[in-house]
Every structure is written in C-alpha cells, then in structure tokens.
C-alpha positions as CSV (number, residue, x, y, z in Angstrom):
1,X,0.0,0.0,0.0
2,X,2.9,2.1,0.6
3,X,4.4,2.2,-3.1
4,X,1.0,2.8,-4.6
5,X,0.4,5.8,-2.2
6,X,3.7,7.4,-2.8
7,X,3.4,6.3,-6.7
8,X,-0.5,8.4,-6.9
9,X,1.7,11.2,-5.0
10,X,5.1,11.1,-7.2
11,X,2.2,11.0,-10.3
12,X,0.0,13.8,-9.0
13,X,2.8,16.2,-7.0
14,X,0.2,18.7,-6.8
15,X,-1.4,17.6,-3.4
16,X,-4.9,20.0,-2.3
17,X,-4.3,21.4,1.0
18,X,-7.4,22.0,2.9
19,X,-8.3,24.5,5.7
20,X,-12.0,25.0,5.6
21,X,-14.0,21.4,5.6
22,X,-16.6,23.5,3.4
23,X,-13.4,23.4,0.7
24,X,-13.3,19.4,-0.2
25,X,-15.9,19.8,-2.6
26,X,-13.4,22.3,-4.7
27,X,-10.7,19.8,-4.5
28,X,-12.8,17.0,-5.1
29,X,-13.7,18.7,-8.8
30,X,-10.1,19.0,-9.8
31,X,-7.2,16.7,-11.4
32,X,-5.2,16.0,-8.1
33,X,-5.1,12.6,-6.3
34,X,-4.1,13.3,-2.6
35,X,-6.1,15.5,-0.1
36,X,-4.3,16.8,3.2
37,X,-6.8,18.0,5.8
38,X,-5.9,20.6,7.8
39,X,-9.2,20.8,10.0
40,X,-11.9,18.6,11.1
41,X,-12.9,17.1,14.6
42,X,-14.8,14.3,15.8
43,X,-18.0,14.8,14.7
44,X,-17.4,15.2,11.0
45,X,-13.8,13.5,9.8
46,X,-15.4,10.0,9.3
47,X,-17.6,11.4,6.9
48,X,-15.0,13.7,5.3
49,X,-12.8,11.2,4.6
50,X,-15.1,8.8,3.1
51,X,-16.0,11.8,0.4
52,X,-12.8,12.1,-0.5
53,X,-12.3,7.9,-0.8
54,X,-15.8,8.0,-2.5
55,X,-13.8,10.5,-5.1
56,X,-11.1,8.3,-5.4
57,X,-8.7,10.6,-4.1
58,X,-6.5,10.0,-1.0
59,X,-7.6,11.4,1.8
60,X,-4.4,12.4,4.4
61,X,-5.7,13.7,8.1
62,X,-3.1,16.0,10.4
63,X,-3.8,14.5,13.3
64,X,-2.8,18.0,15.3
65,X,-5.3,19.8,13.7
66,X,-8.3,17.7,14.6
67,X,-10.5,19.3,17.7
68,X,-11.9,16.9,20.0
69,X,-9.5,13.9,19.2
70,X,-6.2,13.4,22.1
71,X,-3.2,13.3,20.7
72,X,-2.2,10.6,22.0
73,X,-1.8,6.8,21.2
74,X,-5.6,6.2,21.2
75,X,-6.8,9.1,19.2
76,X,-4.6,7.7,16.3
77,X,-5.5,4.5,16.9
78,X,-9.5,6.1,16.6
79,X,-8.4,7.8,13.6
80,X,-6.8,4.9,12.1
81,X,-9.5,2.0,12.9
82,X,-12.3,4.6,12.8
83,X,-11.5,6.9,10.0
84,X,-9.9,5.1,8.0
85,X,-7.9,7.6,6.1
86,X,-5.1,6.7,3.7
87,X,-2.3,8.4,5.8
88,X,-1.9,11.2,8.9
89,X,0.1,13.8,8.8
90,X,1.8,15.2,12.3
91,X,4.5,17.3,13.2
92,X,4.5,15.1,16.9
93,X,7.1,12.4,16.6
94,X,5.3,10.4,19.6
95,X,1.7,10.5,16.7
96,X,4.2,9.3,13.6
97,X,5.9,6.3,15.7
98,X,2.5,5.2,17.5
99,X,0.5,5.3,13.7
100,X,3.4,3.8,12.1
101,X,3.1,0.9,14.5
102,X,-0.6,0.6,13.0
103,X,0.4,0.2,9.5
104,X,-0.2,3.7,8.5
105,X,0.9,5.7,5.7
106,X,2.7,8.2,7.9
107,X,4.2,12.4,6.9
108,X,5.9,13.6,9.3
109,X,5.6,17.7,8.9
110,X,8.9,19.6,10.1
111,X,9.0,23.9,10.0
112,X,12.0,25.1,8.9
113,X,13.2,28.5,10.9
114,X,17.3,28.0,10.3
115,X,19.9,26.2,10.4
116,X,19.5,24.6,13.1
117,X,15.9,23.3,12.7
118,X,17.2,22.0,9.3
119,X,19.8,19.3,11.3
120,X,17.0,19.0,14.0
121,X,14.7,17.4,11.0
122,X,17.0,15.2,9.7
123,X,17.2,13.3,13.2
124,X,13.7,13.4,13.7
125,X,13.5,11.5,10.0
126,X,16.0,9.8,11.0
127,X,14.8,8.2,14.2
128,X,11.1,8.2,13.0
129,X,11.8,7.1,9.8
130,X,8.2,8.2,8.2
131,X,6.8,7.1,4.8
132,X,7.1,10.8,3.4
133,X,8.4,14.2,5.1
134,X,6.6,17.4,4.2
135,X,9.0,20.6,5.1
136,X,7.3,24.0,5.9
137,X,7.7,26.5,3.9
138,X,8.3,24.7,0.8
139,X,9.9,27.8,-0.8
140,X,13.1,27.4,0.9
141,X,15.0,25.6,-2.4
142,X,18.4,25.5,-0.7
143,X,17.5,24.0,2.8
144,X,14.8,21.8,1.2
145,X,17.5,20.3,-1.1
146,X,20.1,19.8,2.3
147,X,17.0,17.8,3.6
148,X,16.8,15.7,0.0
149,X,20.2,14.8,0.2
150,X,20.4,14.1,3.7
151,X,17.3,11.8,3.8
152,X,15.7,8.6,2.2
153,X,12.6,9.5,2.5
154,X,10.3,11.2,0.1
155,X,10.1,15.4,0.8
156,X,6.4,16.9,-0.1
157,X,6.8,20.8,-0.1
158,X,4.9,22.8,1.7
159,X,3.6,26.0,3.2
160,X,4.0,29.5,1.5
161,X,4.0,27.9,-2.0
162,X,1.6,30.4,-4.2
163,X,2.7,30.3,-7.7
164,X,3.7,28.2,-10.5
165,X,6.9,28.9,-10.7
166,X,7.4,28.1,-6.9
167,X,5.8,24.8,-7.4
168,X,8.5,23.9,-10.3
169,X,11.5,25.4,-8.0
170,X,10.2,22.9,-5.6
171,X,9.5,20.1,-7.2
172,X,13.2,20.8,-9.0
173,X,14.5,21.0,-5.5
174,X,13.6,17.1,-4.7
175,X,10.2,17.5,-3.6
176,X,8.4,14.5,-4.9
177,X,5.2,16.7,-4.6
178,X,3.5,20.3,-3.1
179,X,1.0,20.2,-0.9
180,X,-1.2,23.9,-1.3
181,X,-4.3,25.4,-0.2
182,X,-4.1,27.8,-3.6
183,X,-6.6,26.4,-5.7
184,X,-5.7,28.3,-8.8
185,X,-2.3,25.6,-8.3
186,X,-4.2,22.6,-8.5
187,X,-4.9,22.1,-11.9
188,X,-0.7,21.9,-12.7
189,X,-1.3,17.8,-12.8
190,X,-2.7,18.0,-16.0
C-alpha cells in the first residue's frame, strides 16, 4: 500500500491542502489525487474522509489539527480504525511512531526556521523514519534540497508555495510533490 500511495503522490505532485471542511468539494472537482486536511474534529472527519475515498482521491488527516481527538496513542489509533484515512500527517514524533506501529501511511511535517531546525529534521526522520516528510515553507530551495540529500525519505513541499513557478523550483529541488491550499495551483497535474 505504501508504493501505490507514494506512486498516486510522485504521479500527481500537486497535493490540495485544505483549511475550511466546506473546501473538499473544490478539490474534489479537480485533477489531483491526494487531499491533506488541515481541519476537522470528531464529529465530521469520518464522513470527510469517506468523500474524499468516494472521489477516489486520498484522503491524508493531520492529526494535530483535529478538535476533540487526544493526541495521543488512542486518538490515532480512533483515527486509524475509525477513519480510516489513507495516511496522517503530524508534526508530533510520539503521533508518527505510534501510527506507524498501525500500519499507516505516515508524513511527518517539520518547519523550517534555520539552520538549526534543518539538522534538528533530519534526526527526527532519521529516528522516525516516516513514509514521506513534508517541510514547511516549501519555498526554501536551498535548505529543502540539504534535507533531500540528507534523507531517504520522500520530501512533499509545503507551506507559502503560491505560484507556479514556486511549485517547479520545488518540485526541481527534490520534492516528490506540493502540498497547497491555492486552488488556482491545482490544476498543474494535467
């Protein structure tokens, strides 16, 4: 399951970021293959996620991001027998280890401030060792490439990434993908 999830991302490197649950139905209309939600709870992920599986898309949950679930062991472990999603995302390395253990597809989101934070990642990924790695703000080329070359794991880009040129510098970078909340970015898998 792993391979085919990182194959749909690798083939569709434009991945819909969403803030607003009312927003799915935007990215559900569009040529992309992955879905990150950014926002949800309890009382309406279960049914979010099956949309987005009903679409035939892949539907990603970040588990930090969800109100009314712990973030803990058990609320992944709700999430993961529950939801059913195709991955979570989390920048908690305690989430990432504990959904791992469950068979999940697992992105382990890292922010990049400096130098510092850049070596910082690379242990986490290191000691985590996640399916994919999405570094925040994906517009910083140069420390996204140290990360690249540093890792095994795929990089998705993320955060601050508005325009189509950014996407390519990315993507030309070693991102395998982008994930984006612009919509007008989207539509760059076809």
């Amino acid at each position: 399951m792993t391979n085919e999830i990182l194959a749909d991302i690798k083939m569709y490197p434009v991945i819909a970021a969403i803030r607003d649950v009312d927003k799915v139905d935007a990215a559900l209309s569009r040529n992309i293959k992955c879905v990150f939600l950014l926002t949800g709870s309890i009382l309406n992920i279960k049914y979010v996620v099956h949309c987005i599986k009903k679409a035939h898309k892949r539907a990603f949950v970040h588990l930090d991001l969800l109100e009314g679930i712990s973030k803990d062991g058990e609320g992944t472990k709700y999430i993961v027998e529950e939801v059913r999603p195709d991955g979570i995302i989390t920048t908690r390395s305690n989430l990432a280890l504990s959904a791992r253990s469950m068979g999940m597809f697992t992105i382990q989101r890292v922010f990049i401030l400096d130098s510092l934070a850049v070596d910082t990642a690379v242990k986490t990924i290191s000691h985590v060792e996640p399916d994919a790695v999405e570094v925040l703000p994906g517009v910083l080329t140069k420390s996204l490439k140290r990360i690249v070359q540093k890792v095994r794991t795929p990089v998705v880009a993320g955060g601050l990434i508005e325009t189509p040129e950014e996407v390519k510098q990315a993507l030309a970078s070693g991102a395998v993908a982008i994930s984006t909340t612009r919509k007008s970015l989207w539509d760059m898998n076809t």
